[in-house]
C-alpha positions as CSV (number, residue, x, y, z in Angstrom):
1,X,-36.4,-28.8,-36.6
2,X,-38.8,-27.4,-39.5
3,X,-39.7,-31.4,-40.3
4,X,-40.8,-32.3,-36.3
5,X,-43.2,-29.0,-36.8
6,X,-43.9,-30.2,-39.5
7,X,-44.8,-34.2,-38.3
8,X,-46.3,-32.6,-35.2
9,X,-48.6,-30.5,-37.1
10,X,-49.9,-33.7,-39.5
11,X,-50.5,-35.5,-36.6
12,X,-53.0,-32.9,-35.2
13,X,-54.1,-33.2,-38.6
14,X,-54.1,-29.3,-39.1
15,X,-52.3,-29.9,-42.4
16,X,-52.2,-32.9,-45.2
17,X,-49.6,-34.6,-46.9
18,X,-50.5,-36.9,-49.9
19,X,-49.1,-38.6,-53.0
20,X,-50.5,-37.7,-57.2
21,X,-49.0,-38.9,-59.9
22,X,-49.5,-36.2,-62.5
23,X,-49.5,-37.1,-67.0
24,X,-47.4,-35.1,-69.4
25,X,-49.4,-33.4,-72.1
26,X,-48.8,-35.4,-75.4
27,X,-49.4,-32.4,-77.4
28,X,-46.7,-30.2,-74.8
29,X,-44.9,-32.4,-72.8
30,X,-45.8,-30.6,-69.9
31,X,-47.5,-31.4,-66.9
32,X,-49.8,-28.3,-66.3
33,X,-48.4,-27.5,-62.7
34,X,-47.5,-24.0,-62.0
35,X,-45.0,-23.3,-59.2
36,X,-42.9,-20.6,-57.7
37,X,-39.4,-20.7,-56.3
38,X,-40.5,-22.3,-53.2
39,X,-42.3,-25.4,-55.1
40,X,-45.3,-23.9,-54.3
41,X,-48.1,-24.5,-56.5
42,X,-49.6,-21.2,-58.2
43,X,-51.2,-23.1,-61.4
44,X,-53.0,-26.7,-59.9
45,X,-53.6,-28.2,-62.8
46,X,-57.3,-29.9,-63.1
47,X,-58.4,-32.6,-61.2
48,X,-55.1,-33.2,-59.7
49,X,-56.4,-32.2,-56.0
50,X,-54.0,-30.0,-55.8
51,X,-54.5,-26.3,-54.9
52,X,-52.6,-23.0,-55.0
53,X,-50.5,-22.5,-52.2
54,X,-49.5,-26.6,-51.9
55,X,-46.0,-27.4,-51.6
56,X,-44.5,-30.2,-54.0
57,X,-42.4,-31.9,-50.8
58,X,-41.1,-34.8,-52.6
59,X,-40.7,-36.1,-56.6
60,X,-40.5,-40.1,-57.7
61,X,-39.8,-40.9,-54.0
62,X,-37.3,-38.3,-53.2
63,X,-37.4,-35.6,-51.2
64,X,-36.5,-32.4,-52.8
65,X,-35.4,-30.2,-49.7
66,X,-34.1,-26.9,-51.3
67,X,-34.0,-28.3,-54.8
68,X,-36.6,-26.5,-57.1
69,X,-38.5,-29.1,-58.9
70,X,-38.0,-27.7,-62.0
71,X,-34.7,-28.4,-61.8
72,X,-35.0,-31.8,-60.7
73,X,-37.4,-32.7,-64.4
74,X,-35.0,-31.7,-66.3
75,X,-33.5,-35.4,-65.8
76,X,-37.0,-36.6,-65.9
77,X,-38.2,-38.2,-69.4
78,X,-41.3,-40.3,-68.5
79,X,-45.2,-39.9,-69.5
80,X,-46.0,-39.6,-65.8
81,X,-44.4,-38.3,-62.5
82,X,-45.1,-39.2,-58.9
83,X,-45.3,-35.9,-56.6
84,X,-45.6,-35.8,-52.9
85,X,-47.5,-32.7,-51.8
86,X,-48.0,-30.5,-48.3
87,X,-50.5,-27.9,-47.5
88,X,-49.5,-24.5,-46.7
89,X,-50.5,-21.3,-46.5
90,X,-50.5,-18.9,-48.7
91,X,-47.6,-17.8,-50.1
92,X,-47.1,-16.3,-53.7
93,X,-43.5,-15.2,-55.4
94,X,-42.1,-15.9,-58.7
95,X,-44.1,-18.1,-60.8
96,X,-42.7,-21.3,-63.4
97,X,-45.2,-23.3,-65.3
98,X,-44.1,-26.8,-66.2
């Protein structure tokens, strides 16, 4: 299973998993994160810790499997959203920025 390799891999501590909670522009009501189809991040937005490449793994406590999180914000109206985050390697196709 993909999530044991995953687990495994976490607990040799050859990749990270951690929690951000990211604010909505006022001006835009966007949160300045970039990501592909894969919810891999292409534009980190500053001072977030995040990096290009990271996968977005999980939003407001849920995980989002196949589920783009684009897709999942549309239903989201708050100032602020909780991400949960994964390194991976590189990896760049299309591009959203939200």
């Amino acid at each position: 299973c993909a999530l044991e390799s995953w687990l495994r891999l976490e607990e040799q501590g050859l990749v990270r998993r951690w929690r951000i909670t990211l604010p909505r522009n006022p001006d835009t009501g966007r949160f300045g994160l970039g990501l592909n189809e894969g919810n891999e991040v292409t534009i980190p937005p500053a001072g977030s810790g995040l990096v290009m490449a990271d996968v977005i793994i999980g939003c407001e406590g849920e995980r989002l499997g196949s589920t783009r999180l684009v897709d999942q914000l549309l239903e989201h109206g708050e100032p602020t959203i909780e991400l949960e985050a994964r390194a991976e390697p590189d990896n760049h196709p299309t591009c959203t920025h939200m």
